[in-house]
C-alpha positions in Angstrom: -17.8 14.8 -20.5 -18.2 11.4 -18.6 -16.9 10.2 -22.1 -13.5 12.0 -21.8 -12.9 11.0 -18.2 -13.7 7.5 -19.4 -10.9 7.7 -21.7 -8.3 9.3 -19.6 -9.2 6.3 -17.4 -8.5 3.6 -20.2 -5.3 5.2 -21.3 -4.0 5.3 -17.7 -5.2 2.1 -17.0 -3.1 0.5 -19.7 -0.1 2.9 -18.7 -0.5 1.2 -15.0 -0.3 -2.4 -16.6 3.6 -2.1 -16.5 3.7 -2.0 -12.8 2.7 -5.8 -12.5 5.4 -7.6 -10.8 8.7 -5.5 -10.4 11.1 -7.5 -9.0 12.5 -6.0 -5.0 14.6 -3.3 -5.4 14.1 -2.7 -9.1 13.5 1.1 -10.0 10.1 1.5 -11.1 10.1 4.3 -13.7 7.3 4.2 -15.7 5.0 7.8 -14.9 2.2 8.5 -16.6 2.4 11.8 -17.1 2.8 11.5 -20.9 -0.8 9.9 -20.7 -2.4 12.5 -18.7 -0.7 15.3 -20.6 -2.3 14.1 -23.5 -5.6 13.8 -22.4 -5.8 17.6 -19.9 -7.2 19.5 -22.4 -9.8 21.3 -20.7 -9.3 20.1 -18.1 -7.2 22.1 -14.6 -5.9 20.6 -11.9 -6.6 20.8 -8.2 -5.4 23.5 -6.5 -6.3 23.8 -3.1 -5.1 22.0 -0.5 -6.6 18.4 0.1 -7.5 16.7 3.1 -6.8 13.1 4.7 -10.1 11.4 3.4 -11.3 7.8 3.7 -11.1 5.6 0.4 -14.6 5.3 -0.7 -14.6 3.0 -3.5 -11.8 1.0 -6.2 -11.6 0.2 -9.7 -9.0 -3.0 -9.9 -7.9 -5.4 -12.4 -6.8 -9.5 -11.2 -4.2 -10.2 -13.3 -3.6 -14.0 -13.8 -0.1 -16.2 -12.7 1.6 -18.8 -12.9 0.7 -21.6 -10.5 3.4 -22.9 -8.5 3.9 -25.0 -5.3 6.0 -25.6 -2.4 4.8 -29.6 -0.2 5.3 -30.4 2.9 5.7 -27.4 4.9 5.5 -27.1 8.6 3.0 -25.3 10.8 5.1 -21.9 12.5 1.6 -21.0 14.6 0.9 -22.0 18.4 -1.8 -24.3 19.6 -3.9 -21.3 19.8 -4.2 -21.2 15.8 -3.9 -24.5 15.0 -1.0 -24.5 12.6 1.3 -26.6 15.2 5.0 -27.8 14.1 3.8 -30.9 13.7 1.2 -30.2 11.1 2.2 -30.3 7.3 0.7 -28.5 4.1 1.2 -28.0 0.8 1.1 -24.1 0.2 -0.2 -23.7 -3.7 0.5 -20.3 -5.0 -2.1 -18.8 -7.8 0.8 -16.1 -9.0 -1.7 -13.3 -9.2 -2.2 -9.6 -8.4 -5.2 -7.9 -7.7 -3.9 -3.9 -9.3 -5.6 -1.2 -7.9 -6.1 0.8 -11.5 -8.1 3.8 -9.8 -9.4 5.2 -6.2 -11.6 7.8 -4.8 -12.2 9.4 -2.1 -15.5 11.7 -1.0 -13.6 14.7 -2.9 -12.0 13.2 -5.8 -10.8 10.5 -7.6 -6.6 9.2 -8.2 -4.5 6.9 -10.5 -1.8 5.3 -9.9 1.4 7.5 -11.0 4.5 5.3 -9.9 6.2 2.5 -7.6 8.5 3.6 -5.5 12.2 2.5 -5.9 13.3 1.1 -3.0 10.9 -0.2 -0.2 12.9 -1.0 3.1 12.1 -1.9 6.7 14.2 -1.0 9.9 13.8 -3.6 12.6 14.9 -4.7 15.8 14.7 -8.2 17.2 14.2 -11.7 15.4 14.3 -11.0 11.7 11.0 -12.2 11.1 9.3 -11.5 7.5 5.3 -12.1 8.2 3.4 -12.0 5.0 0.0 -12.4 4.5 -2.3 -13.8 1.5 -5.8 -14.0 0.7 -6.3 -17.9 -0.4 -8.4 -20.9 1.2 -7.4 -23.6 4.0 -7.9 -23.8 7.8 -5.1 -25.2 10.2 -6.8 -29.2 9.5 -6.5 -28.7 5.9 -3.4 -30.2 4.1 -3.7 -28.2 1.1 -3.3 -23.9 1.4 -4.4 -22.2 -1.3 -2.9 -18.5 -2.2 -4.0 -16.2 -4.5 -0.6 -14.5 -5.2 2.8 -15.4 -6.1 5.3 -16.5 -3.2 7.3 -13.3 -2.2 11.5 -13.5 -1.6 10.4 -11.5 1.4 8.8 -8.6 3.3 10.3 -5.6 1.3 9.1 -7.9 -2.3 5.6 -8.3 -0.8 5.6 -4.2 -0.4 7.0 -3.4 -3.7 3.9 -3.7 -6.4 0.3 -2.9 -6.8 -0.9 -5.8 -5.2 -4.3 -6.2 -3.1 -4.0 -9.9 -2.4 -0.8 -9.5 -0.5 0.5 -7.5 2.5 2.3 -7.9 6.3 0.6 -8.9 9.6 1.1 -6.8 12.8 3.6 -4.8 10.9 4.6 -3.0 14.0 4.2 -5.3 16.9 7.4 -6.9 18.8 5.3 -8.9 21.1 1.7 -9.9 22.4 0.6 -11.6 18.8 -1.0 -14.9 20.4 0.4 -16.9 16.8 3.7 -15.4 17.5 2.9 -13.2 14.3 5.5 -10.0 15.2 7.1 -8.5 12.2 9.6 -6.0 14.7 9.4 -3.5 12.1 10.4 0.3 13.7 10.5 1.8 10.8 8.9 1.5 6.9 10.6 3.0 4.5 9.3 3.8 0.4 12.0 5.9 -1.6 11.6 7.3 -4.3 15.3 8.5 -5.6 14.8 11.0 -7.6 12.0 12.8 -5.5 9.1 14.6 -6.8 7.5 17.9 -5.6 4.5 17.7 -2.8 1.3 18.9 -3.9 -2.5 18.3 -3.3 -2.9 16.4 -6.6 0.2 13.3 -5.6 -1.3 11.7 -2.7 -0.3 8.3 -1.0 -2.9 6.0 0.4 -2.6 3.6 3.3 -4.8 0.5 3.4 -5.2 -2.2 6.5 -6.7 -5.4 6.6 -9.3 -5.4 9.8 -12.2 -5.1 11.3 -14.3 -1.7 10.1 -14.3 1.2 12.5 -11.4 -0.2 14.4 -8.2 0.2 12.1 -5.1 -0.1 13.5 -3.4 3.7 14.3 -0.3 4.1 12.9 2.1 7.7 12.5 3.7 8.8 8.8 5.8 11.4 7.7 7.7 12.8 4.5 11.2 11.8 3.6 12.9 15.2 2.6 16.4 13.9 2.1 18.4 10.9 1.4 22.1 10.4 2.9 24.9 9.6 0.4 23.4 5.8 0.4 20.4 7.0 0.1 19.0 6.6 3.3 16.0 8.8 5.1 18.2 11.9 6.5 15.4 14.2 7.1 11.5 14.4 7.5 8.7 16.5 7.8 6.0 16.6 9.8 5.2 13.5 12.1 1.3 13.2 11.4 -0.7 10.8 13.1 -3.7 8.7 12.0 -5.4 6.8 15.3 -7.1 3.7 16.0 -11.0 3.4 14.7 -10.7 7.2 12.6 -9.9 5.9 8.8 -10.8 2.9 6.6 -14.5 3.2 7.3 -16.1 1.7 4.5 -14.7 -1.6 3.3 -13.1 -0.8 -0.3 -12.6 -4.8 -0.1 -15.0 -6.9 1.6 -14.5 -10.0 3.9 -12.3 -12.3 2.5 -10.1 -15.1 4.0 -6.5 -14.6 4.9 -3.8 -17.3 5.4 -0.6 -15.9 7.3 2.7 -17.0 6.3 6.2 -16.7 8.6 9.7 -17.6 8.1 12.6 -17.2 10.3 15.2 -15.7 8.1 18.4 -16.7 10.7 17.4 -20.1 9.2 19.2 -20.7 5.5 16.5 -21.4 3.0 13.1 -21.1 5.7 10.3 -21.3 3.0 6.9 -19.4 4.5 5.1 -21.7 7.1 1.6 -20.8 7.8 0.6 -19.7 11.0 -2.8 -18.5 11.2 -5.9 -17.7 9.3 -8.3 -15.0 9.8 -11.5 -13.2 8.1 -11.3 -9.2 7.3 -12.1 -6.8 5.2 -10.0 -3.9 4.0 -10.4 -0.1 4.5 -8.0 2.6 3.4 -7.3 5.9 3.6 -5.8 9.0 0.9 -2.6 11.2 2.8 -2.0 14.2 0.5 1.9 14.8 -0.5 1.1 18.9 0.8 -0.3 17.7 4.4 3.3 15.8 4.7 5.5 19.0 3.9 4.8 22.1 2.0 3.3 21.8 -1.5 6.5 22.6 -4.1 8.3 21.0 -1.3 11.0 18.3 -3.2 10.5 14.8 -0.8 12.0 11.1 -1.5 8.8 9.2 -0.4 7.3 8.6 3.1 8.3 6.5 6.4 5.4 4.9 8.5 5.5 4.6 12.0 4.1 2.6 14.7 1.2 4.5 16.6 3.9 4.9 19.6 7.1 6.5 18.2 7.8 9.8 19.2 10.0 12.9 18.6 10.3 14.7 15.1 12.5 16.0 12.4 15.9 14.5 13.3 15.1 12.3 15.9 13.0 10.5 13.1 16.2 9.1 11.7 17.8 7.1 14.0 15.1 4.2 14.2 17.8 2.3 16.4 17.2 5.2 18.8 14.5 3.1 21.5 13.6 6.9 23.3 11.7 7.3 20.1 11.3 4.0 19.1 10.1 1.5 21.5 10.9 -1.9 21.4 8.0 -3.6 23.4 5.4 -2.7 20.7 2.5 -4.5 20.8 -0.4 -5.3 19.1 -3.2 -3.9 21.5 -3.6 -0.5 22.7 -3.6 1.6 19.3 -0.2 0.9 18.7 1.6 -1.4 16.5 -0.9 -3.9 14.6 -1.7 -2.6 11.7 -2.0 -5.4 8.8 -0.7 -3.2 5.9 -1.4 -4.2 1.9 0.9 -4.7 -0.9 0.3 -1.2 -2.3 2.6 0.9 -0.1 4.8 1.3 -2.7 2.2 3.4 -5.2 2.0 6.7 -5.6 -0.7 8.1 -7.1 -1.8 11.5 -8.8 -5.2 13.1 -8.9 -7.7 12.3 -12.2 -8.2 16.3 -13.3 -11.9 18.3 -12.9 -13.5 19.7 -16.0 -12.5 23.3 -16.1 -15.6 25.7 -15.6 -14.6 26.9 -19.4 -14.5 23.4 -21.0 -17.9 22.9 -19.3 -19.3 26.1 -20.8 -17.9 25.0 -24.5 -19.8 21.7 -23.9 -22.9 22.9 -23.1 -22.7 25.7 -25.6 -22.1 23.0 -28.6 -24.7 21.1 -27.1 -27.4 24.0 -26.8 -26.5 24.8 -31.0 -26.8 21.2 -31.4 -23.2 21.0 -32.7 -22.3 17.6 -34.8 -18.4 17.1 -36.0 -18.5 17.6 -40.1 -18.1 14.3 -41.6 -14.6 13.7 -43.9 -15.5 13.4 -47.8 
């Protein structure tokens, strides 16, 4: 049996190689439900309702890159993390991508089943794009190593299946002590076509930070789209707080360098601004706790810990009664450092059916060998 879960695993796992690099914006089609139809033979799907549960473990793949590099680029930090305006670097990319190929949680396991189409923030304030790589240097060095490939922006660095890339204080319009705030209100993935809710599509929400303290944030199901396809209606708000998720470090401590640009400035390239040590924890949200299984939805929006109101009020992320504008970092509200896997959805890997089970152990008790060809 651990055999034929092996295999559904390989199959998928080559399936989930065409996700690597999809350009922003780009429609990412590829399912793999032809793979797992052709490997559910005994094999039934779960039907009860699942729970929001912790990610317990990963199964990745690093992909190489191409190496490329961008000299003599100007600190955007503060004197408090080092990387002062008049410090210069040159920022070397790696190009690669750390692909999450399989995840599990205390209660089952999940592969990845599709990239969303479209992955758009709502913001208020300086247009700031604050991305985040996992690479080598310090604020005295003058080179600044990255493991991935330099992003066009914040929406590209939230469009793949990418571990080694994400945003810093996501939420926060003030308090960040680099000047690290992303003004982000609102985070949109879309998936145009939609898909039906259900206990075995699930999406999974991952933060780099310390364990046990994980930044709260709020999400909710996108159950329409507007003629321009837009969020024009959502399900229930759910909230995840501070310290409750991402208690066991799927990734351990790695270093981080944080990038900024100021995009009312033609051309900025990324500048970094700070450095910092973290693990990363995650955690699994069912499609059926958003909104009703069979329920048709478009994606999900994530929220800063301190929005309010529901349904309607939801869609107006200009709206500052729901939406507050003096986010900050502290306090449970607005810091969390998402990863570059927002985009994903994901579909459960299915239980052996009690009959396939009993076959098995049947042809095992009667010592059962396959007859050999002539």
């Amino acid at each position: 049996m651990q055999n034929k879960i092996n295999n559904i695993v390989s199959k998928v796992s080559s399936t989930v190689g065409t996700f690597k690099k999809l350009a922003r914006g780009q429609a990412a089609k590829a399912v793999l439900a032809s793979a797992v139809a052709a490997t559910t033979l005994g094999f039934a799907s779960t039907s009860a309702h699942a729970a929001i549960a912790d990610v317990t473990s990963l199964q990745t793949t690093l992909l190489p890159g191409i190496n490329t590099s961008v000299n003599n680029v100007s600190g955007y930090g503060t004197s408090t993390s080092g990387f002062v305006s008049t410090n210069h670097y040159n920022m070397n990319y790696a190009g690669q991508d750390l692909r999450i190929d399989q995840l599990s949680t205390s209660t089952g396991s999940y592969i990845p089943a599709g990239l969303a189409n479209t992955v758009v923030r709502r913001f208020s304030g300086p247009n700031t794009d604050t991305v985040w790589y996992q690479g080598t240097g310090t604020a005295t060095s003058t080179n600044i190593n990255l493991a991935s490939s330099p992003v066009g922006g914040f929406e590209q660095a939230f469009s793949g299946n990418n571990l080694l890339v994400g945003s810093d204080n996501l939420f926060t319009n003030t308090g960040n002590s680099a000047s690290n705030n992303t003004n982000v209100e609102r985070l949109d993935t879309i998936f145009a076509t939609g898909f039906k809710a259900g206990s075995d599509k699930v999406f999974a929400i991952f933060d780099r930070g310390l364990t046990g303290v994980h930044d709260g944030f709020k999400i909710a199901a996108i159950t329409a789209l507007d003629g321009t396809g837009k969020p024009s209606a959502y399900g229930t708000l759910i909230s995840v707080a501070e310290g409750t998720w991402g208690k066991t470090n799927v990734v351990g401590t790695e270093h981080y360098i944080v990038t900024r640009r100021d995009n009312s400035i033609p051309g900025d390239t990324f500048h970094p601004s700070d450095t910092v040590d973290q693990p990363i924890g995650g955690v699994v949200v069912p499609t059926d706790s958003l909104a009703s299984a069979g329920t048709t939805i478009y994606g999900y929006s994530l929220f800063a810990f301190d929005t309010t109101g529901s349904g309607s009020q939801l869609v107006n992320w200009m709206n500052s009664t729901y939406f507050p504008t003096n986010t900050s970092g502290v306090e449970n509200k607005g810091g969390i450092d998402a990863i570059g896997t927002a985009a994903v959805l994901y579909t459960a890997i299915p239980e052996p059916t009690t009959a396939g089970l009993v076959t098995l152990t049947a042809m095992a008790a009667l010592g059962y060998r396959p007859r050999r060809k002539a």
